[in-house]
N, C-alpha and C positions, 0 to 999 in steps of 0.2 A: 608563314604565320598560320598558327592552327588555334583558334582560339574554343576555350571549351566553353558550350553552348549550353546551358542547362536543359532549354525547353527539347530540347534534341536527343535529353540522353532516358533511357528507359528508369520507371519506376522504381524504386527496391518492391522487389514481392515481399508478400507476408506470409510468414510461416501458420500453416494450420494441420490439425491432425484432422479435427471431424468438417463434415459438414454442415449445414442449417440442421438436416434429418438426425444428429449423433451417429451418422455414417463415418467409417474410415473413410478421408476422399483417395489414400493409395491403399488399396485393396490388399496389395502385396506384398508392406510391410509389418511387423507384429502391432498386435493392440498394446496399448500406452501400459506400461510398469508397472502398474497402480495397482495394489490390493484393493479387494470392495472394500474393505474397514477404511482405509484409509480414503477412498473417494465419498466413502457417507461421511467423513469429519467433513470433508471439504465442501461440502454440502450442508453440515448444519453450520459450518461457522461463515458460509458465505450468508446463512438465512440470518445468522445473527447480525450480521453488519447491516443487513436490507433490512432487519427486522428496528433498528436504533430509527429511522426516520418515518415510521410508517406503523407506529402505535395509534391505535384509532377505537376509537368507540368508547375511552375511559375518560370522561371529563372530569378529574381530580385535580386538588392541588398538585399532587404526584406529576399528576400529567403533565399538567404545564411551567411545571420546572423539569420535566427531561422535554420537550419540545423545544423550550429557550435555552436548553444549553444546548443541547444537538444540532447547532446550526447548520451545519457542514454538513452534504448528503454526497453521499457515494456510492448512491442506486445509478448501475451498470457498471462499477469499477470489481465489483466483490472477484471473480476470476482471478484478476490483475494480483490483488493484494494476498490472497488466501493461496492460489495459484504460486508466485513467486517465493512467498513463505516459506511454503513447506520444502523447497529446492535447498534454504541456507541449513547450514547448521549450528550446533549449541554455542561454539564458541563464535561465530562471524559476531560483528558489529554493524547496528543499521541504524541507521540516518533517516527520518522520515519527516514529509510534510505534514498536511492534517486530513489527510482522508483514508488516512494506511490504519483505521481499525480494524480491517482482518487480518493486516500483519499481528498487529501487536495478541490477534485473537488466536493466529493459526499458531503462533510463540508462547501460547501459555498463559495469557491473562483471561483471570474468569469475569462470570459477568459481574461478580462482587468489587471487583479489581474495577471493573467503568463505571462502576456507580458511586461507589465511594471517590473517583475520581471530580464524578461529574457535582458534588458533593463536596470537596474540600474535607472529609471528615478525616480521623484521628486512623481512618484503616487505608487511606490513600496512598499508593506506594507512593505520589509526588508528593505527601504532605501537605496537603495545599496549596503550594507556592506554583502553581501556572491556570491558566482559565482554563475554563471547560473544554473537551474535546482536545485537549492537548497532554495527552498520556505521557505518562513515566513508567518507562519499566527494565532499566536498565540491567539492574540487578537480577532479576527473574525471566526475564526475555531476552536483556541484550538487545533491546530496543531503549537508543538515548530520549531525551526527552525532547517532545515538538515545540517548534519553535512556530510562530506566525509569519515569519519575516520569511519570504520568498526566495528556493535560492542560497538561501545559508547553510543547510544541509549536506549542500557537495563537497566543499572547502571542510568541513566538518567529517566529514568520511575518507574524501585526501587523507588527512591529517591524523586520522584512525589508524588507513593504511600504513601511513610513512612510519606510524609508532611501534608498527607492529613487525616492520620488515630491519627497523632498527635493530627490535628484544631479538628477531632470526638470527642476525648479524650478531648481536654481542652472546649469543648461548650457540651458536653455530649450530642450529636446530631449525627445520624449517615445521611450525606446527599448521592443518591445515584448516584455515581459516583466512576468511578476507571482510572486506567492508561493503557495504550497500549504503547506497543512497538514493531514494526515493520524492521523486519532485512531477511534477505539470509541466503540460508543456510549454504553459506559460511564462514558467518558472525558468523554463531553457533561454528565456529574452533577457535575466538578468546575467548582471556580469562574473556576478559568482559562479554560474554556467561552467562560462568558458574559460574562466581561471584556473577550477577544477580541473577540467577535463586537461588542458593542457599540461598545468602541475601533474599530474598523474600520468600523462602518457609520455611525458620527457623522464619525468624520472623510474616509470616504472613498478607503478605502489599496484597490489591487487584490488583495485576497486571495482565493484559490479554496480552501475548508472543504471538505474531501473528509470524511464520515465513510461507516464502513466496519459497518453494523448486521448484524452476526452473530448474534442472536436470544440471543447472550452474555456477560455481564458475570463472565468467570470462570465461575463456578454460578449466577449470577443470571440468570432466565431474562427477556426483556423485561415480562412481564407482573408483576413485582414489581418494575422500574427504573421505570416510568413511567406516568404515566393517561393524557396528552395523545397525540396522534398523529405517536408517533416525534419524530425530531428534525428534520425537514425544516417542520415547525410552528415550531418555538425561532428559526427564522431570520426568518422572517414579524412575528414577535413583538418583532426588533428592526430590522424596517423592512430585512431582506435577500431579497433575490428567493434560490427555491429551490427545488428540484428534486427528486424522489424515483425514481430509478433500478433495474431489475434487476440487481441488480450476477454472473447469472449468465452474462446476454449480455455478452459482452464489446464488442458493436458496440453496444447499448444503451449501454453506459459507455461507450466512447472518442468519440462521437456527441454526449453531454450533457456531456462532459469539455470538448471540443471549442470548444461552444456556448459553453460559461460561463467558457473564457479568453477567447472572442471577447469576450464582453458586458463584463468584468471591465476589460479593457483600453481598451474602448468608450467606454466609463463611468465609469472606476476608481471603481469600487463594488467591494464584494465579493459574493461568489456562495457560496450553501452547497447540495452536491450531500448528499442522503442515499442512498447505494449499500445493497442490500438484497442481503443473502445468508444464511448456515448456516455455524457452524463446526463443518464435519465431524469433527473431529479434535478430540483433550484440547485443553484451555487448554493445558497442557504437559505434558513428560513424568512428571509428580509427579503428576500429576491424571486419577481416572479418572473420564471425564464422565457415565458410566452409572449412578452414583449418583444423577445428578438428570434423566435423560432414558435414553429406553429406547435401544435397539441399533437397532430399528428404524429409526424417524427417523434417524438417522445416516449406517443404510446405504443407507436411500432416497435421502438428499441425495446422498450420495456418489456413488453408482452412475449415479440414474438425474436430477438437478437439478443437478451439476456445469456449473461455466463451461467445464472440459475438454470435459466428454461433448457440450455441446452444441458449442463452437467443432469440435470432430472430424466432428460430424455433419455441418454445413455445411461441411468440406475434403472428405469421402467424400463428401457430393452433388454437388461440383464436382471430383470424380474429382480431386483434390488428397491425397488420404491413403488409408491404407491400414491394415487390420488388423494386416498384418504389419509394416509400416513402423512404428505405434506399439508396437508390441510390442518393435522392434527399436531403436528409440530410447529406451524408457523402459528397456535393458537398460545399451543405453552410457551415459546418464546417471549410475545408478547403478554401474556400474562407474569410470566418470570421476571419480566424488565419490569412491569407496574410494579407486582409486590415487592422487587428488591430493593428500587428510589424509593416506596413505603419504609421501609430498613434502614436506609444510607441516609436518607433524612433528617431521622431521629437521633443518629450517631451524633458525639460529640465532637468539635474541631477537634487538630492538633493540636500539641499545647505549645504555647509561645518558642520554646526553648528550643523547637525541631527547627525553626525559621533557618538559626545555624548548623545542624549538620548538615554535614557532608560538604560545609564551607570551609570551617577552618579546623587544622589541625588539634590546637591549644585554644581551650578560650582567655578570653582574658577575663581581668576582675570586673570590670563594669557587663561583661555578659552573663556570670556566672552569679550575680548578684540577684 
């Protein structure tokens, strides 16, 4: 009898490029892929997402209708989201919770696209029809629309897949593109989880399982969600290749992102990345997270473990940035987001009739009435 022992068996390591300094930790392989243009976008659309919860100094009505609608903070996740992004391409399909605004930011939505969102107005790509901080952008990113419900996203991406490897099958054309799906790790505790993941690794769909391990389940801190070793084990478990990520390098992530649409598409297997990071910030604005975790840790992540701090370090060692240049960008940010809920504001709703598209085909006569 050999029975497998967990506390016995060694960690997954986590893959990383830099170190705390924005040092290469292997000296002796090339520097990360990355154009400078392309690591300053990644760099202002991670300010923009840190920048959505941390408008301060403007006591407006303004302000405090994007306060209460921004519940959701996703200060120390920006890497994760912005990072993996930029890995898919135009055509994949992505699935996401509700903290993946730099997804839907590094794909193309402007900040007029979140305001009008957060806003219900007449220029809202959803039309109105879902709450705040629950983006639509299907049509223009390829990003479907978030849902609240925990978990539903995976089955949701499955099912992308399976659509897609059908249209392969009936045009005997394999085009390259796959599905993401993006969720918490607390989100790996529903059963949606592990339907997905098995649906997908029996039959074979290309799905890329982005989870996003924030050390937070709401209040729950990982060491009361789980005994096994995180969730990049759970994919092992159902015969899926898987990965465990810095999720504060951002070239760590875009790198293993990268890899595992290449494999995914290779293969059409699915891939499950586990991204590690901190959420700096409340669960929301209703939630003060100091009840279950001290100040410290918080502002240590904040400060000095951020995907910001470190992607900055490495633009300042490549004399690409500047103290005062992000001083001076995180100012217009935050000034761009007041004046443009000034704007989204004053816009008019939808008008009634949108409520139906993109529901049904034909209307009928009592709709069209």
């Amino acid at each position: 009898m050999d029975f497998i022992v967990p506390s016995q068996m060694p960690p997954i390591a986590t893959y990383r490029v830099l170190d705390f300094n924005a040092k290469l930790i292997d000296r002796n392989r090339p520097a990360p892929d990355v154009i400078d243009e392309q690591a300053l976008t990644w760099h202002r659309n991670m300010l923009i997402d840190h920048g959505w919860y941390h408008v301060r100094s403007t006591k407006t009505r303004s302000f405090e209708l994007l306060h209460g609608m921004c519940k959701l903070d996703s200060t120390g996740e920006e890497g994760i989201t912005v990072g993996s992004a930029a890995a898919f391409g135009p055509d994949d399909i992505i699935t996401t919770q509700y903290r993946e605004t730099g997804v839907i930011a590094q794909r193309g939505y402007t900040l007029e696209d979140f305001l009008c969102q957060l806003m219900h107005n007449k220029d809202d790509p959803g039309k109105g029809r879902n709450m705040p901080v629950h983006y639509s952008g299907r049509v223009k990113t390829g990003v479907h629309a978030v849902a609240s419900t925990l978990g539903i996203q995976t089955p949701h991406a499955v099912g992308a897949a399976y659509a897609m490897k059908l249209e392969d099958q009936r045009t005997a054309t394999k085009r390259p593109r796959v599905a993401a799906a993006y969720f918490g790790e607390g989100a790996a505790s529903e059963g949606d989880f592990h339907e997905a993941l098995n649906f997908a690794a029996v039959r074979e769909y290309p799905v890329v399982f982005i989870c996003r391990n924030n050390g937070f389940a709401i209040s729950t801190p990982n060491r009361e969600q789980y005994r096994g070793d995180g969730i990049a084990s759970r994919g092992v478990g159902y015969g899926i290749e898987a990965m465990r990520v810095d999720g504060t390098d951002i070239f760590a992530v875009y790198e293993a992102t990268v890899e595992a649409r290449r494999r995914t598409l290779a293969d059409n297997k699915p891939i499950l990345l586990e991204l590690m990071s901190y959420r700096s910030g409340h669960h929301s604005t209703s939630d003060d997270s100091f009840a279950y975790r001290s100040r410290q840790d918080a502002s240590n992540w904040s400060t000095q473990h951020s995907a910001i701090s470190l992607l900055r370090k490495w633009l300042e060692k490549k004399r690409l940035w500047t103290a005062e240049q992000d001083k001076d960008t995180r100012t217009h940010i935050r000034k761009d987001i007041i004046a443009g809920m000034k704007v989204a504001e004053k816009k008019p709703m939808p008008p009634l009739t949108s409520s139906w598209d993109d529901v049904y085909a034909v209307y009928s006569e009592e709709q069209t009435a």
